[in-house]
C-alpha positions in Angstrom: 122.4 105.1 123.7 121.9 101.5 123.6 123.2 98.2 125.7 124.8 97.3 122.3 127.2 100.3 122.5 128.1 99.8 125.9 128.8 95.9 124.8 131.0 97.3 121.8 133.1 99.3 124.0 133.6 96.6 127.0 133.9 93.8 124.6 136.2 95.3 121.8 139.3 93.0 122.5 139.1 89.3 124.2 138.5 89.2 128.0 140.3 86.9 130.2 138.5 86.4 133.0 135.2 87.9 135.0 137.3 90.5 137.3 138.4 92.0 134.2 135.0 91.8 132.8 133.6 94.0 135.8 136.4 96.4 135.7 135.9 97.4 132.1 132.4 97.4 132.6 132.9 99.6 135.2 135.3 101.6 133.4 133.1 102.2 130.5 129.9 102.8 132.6 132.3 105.4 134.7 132.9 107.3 130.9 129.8 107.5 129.8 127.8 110.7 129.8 125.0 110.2 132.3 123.2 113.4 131.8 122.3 111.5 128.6 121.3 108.7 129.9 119.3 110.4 132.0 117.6 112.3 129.1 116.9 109.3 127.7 114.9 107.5 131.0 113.0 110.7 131.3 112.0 110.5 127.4 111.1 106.7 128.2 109.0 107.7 131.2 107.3 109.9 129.6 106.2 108.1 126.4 105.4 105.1 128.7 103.1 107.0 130.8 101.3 108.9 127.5 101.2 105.1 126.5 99.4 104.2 129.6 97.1 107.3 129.6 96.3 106.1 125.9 95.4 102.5 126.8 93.1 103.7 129.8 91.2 106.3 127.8 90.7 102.9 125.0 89.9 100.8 127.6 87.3 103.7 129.0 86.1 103.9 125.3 85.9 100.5 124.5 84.2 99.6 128.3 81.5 102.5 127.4 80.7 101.2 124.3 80.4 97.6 125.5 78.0 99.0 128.1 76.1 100.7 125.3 75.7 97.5 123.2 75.0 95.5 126.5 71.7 98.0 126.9 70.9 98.1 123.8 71.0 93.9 123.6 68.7 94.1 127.0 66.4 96.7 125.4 65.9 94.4 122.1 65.3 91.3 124.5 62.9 93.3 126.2 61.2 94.8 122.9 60.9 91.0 122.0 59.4 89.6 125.0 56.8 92.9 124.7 56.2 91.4 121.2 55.9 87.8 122.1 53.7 88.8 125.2 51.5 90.9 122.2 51.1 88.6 119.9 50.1 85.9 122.3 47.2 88.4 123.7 46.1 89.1 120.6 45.7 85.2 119.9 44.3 85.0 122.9 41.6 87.4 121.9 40.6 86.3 118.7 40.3 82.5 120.5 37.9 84.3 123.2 35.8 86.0 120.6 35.2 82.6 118.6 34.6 80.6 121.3 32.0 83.6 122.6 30.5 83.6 119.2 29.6 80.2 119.1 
């Protein structure tokens, strides 16, 4: 059931005033079947907390592999430094032997 139903049946003639407003509204809440209602708020509770559980476990997922990239990122910046450190021995060496040769 939906708010528009509920508006159909309080609103299907002109209202005069509020006080009759509230006592059709009343009326019509007092008519309907609540055991459907209440169906329908457990449905909604329950698809709103599998929702919830959903976004958690993506969130989870997603914050895993964002820790996975961010160690992976710090392992290549590490590899690169190891590289840079490397290359600048090695230049280092080859100086040292030239100036020892001469």
């Amino acid at each position: 059931m939906s708010w528009s139903v509920l508006q159909e049946r309080v609103c299907h003639t002109k209202i005069s005033d509020v006080g009759e407003l509230k006592r059709r509204i009343k009326n019509e809440w007092a008519d309907l079947n609540h055991a459907i209602i209440e169906r329908v708020v457990g449905e909604w509770q329950l698809l709103y907390s599998s929702a919830l559980t959903h976004f958690k476990l993506m969130g989870l997922l997603l914050q895993t592999q964002f820790d996975k990239l961010s160690l992976i990122s710090g392992d290549m910046a590490t590899l690169k430094k190891s590289r840079l450190c490397h290359e600048k021995k090695k230049k280092f060496d080859k100086s040292t032997r030239k100036l020892i040769q001469k």
